[in-house]
N, CA, C and O of each residue as an XYZ file, in Angstrom:
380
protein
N     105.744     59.155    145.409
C     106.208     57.862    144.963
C     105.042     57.124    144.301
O     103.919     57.187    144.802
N     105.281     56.437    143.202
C     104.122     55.677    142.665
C     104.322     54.103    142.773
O     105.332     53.506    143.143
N     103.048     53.561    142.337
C     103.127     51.907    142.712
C     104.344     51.242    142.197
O     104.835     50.243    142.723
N     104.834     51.865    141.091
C     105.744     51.040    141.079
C     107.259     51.661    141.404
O     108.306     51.224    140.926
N     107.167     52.467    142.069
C     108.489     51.920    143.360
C     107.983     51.579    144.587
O     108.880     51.447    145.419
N     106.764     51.368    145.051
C     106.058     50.391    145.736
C     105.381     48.892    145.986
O     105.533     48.031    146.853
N     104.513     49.017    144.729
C     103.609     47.523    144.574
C     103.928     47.279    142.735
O     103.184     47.865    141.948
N     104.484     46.844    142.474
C     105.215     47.048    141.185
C     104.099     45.941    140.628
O     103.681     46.265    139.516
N     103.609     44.896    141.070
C     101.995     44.006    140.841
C     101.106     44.565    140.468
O     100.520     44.354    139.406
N     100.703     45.852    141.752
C      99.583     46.477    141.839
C     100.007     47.803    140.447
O      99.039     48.445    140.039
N     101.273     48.093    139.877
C     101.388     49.255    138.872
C     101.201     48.306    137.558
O     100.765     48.840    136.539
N     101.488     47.040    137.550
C     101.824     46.227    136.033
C     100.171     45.905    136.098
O      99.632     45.939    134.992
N      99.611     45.709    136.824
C      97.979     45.574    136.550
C      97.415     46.405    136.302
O      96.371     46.227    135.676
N      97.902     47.970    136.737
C      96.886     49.190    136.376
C      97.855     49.192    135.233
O      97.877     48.032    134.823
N      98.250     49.553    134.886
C      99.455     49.522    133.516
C      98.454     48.731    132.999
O      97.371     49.312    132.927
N      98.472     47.513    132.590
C      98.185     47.060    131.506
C      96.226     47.182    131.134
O      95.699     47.437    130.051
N      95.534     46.884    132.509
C      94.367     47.604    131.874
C      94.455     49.011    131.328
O      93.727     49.167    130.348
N      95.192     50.151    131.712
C      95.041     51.035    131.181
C      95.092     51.206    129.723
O      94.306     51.851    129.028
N      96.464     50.319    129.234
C      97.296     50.028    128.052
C      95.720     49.027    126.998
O      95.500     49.346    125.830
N      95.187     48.328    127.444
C      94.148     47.361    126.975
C      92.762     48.266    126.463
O      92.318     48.242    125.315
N      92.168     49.110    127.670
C      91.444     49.938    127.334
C      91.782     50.917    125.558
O      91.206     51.195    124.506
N      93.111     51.099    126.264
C      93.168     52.435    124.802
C      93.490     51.969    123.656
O      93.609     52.609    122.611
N      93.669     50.621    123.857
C      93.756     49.939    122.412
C      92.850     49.942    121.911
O      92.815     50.405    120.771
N      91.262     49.242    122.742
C      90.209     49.123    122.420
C      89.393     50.254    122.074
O      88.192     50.178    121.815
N      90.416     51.825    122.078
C      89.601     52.909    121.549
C      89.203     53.412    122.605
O      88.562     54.450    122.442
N      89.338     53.066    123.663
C      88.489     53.676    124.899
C      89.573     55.099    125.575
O      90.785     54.884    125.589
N      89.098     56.363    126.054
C      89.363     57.500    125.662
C      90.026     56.937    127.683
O      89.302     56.547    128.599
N      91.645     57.145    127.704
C      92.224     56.960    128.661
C      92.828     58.436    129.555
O      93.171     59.480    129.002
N      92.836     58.215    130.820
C      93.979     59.580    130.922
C      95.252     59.436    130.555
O      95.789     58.667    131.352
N      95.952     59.780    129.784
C      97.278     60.168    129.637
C      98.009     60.043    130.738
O      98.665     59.012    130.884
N      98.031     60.830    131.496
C      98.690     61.060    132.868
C      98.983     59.795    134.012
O      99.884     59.807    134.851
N      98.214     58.968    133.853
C      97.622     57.662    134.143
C      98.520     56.583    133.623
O      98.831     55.561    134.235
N      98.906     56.938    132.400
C      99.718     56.155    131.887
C     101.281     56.198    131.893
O     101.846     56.862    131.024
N     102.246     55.292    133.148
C     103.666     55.587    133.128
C     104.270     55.299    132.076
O     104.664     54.141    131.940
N     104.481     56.163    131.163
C     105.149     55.717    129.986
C     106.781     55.854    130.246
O     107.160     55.402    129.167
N     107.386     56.016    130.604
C     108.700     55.827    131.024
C     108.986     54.341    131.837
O     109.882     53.540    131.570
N     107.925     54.221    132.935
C     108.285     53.040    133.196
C     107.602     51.967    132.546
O     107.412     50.932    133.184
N     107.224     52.062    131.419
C     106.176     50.826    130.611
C     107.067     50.074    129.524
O     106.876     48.977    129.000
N     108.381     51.247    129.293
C     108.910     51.430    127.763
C     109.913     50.445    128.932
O     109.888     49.279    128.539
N     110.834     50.598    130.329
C     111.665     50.461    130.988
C     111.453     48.582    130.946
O     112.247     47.698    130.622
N     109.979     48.523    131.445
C     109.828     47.079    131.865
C     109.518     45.782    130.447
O     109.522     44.553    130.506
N     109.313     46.575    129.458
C     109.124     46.271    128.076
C     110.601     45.845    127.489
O     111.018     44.773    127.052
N     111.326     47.359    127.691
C     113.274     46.866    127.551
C     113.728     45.462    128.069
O     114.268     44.574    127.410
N     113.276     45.452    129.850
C     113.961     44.565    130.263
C     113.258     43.333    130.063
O     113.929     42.356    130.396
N     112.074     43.067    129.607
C     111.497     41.788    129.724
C     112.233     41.206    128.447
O     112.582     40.030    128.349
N     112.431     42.210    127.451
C     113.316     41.544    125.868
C     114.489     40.961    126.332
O     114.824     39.854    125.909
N     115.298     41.694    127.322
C     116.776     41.536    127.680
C     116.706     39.859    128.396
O     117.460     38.931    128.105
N     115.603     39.836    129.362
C     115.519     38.630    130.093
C     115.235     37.244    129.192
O     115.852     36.180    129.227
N     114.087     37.631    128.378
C     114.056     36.483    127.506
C     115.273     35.921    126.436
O     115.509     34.747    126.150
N     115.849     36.945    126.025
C     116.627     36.688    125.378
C     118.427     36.318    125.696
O     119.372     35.992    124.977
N     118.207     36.625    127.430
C     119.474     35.528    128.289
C     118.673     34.611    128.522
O     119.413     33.669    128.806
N     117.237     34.126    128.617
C     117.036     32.675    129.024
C     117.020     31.585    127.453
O     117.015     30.357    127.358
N     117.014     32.587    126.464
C     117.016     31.800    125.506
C     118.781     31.589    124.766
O     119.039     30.950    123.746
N     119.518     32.143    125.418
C     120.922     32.147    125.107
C     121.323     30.735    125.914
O     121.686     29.737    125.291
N     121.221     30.767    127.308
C     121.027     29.804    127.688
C     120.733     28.484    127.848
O     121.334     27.530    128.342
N     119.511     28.663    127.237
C     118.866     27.092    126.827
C     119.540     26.678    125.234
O     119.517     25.561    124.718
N     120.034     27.734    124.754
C     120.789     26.999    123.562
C     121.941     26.909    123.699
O     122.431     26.495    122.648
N     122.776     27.103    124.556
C     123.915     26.821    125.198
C     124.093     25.391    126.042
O     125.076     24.650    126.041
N     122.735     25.225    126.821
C     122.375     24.151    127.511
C     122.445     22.604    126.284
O     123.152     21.596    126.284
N     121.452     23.045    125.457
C     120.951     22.059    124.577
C     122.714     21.904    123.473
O     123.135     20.798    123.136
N     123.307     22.968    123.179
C     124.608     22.289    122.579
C     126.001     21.619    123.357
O     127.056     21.126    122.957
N     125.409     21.880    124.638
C     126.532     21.429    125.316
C     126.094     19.907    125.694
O     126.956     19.077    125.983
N     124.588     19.558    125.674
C     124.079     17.949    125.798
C     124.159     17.300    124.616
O     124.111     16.071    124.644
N     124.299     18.003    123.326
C     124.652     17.522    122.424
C     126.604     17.411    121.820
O     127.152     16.850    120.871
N     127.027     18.142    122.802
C     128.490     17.468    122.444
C     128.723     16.518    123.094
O     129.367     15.609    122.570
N     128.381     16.429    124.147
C     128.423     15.549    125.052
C     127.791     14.077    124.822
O     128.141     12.984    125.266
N     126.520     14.524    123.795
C     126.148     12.911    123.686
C     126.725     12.300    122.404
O     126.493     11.113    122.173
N     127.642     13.206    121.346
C     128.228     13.202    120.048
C     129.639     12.127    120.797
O     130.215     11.353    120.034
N     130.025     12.189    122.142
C     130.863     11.646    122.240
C     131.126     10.345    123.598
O     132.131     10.102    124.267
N     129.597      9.648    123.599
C     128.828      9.459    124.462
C     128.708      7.999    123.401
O     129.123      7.985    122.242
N     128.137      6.979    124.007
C     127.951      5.589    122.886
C     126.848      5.248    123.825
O     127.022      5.230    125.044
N     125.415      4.909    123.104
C     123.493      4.517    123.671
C     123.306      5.803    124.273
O     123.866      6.779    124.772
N     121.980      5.161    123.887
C     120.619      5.994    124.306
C     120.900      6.385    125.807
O     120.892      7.547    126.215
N     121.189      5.091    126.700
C     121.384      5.524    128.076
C     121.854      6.968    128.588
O     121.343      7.631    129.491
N     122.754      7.230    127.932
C     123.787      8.492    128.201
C     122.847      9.390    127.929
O     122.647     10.264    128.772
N     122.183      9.379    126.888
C     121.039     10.687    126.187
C     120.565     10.624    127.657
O     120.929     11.440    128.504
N     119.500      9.319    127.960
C     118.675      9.875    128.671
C     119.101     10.593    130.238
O     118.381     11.421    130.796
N     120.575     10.026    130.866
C     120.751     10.578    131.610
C     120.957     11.788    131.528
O     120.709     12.409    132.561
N     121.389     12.469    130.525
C     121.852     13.727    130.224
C     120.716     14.774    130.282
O     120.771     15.898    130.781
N     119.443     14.035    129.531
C     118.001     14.786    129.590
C     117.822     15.020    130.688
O     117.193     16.078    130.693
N     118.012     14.623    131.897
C     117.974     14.731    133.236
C     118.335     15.620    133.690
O     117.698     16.158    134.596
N     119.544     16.132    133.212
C     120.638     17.038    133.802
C     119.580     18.311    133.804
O     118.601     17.972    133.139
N     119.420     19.745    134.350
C     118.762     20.784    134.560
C     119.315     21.868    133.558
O     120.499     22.147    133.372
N     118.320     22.363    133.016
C     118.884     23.181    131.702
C     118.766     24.450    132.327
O     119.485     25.314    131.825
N     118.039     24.810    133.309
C     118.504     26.303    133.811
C     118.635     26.518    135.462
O     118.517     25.477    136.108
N     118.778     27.283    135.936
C     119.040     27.120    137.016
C     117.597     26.819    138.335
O     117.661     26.563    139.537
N     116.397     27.005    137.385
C     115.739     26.553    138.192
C     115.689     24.831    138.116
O     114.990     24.238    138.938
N     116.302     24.227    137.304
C     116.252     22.519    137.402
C     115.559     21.942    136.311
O     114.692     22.592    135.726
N     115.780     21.071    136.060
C     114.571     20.089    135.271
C     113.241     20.457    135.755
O     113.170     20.716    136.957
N     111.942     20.547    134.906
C     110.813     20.712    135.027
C     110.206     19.435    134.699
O     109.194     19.163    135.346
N     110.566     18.663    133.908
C     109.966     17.762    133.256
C     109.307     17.870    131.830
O     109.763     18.782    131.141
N     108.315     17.103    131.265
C     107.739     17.530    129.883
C     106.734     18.652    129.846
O     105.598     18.657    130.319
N     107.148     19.268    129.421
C     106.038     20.624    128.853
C     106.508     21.387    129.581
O     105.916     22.454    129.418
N     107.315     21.479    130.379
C     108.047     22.375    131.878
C     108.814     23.792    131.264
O     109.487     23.725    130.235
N     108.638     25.037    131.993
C     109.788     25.784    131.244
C     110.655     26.260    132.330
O     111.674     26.900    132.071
C-alpha cells in the first residue's frame, strides 16, 4: 500500500517535490513518481473547482434576480450577507 491510500498529505508532498525537482532538470526516479495517481488528483482538483465556480455563479445570479426585483440598497446589502457557499459568508477577501 502506498501513502496515498494512507497519508494522502504525506504522498501530495512527496509528489510534488518530486514533480518540482524534475522540472528544475534535476535527474528523478521514475518509479518514485505516482503517475496514475498525480494525473487522478489533477482530474479531480479541475472537477472541484469548476463545481465551486458553477456555484458561485449561480449564487451571484440568483442575488441578482432577487435584487432586480428588490427596491434600495438595503435589500442589496442584506442579500450580500446571505452565504454564497456552503461554507457561509467569509467576509471581504474571503473564499
Amino acid at each position: 500500500m502506498s501513502d496515498y491510500d494512507t497519508d494522502i498529505l504525506t504522498w501530495s508532498e512527496r509528489q510534488a517535490e518530486l514533480l518540482r525537482r524534475r522540472a528544475a532538470g534535476e535527474l528523478v526516479n521514475e518509479a518514485d513518481l505516482d503517475w496514475p495517481n498525480i494525473a487522478e488528483e489533477i482530474e479531480s482538483l479541475g472537477k472541484t473547482v469548476a463545481r465551486e465556480l458553477a456555484g458561485r455563479v449561480s449564487a451571484i445570479l440568483i442575488h441578482l434576480i432577487k435584487l432586480e426585483g428588490s427596491h434600495g440598497v438595503g435589500c442589496w446589502y442584506r442579500l450580500s450577507r446571505t452565504p454564497v457557499t456552503q461554507g457561509g459568508y467569509h467576509g471581504r477577501g474571503g473564499v
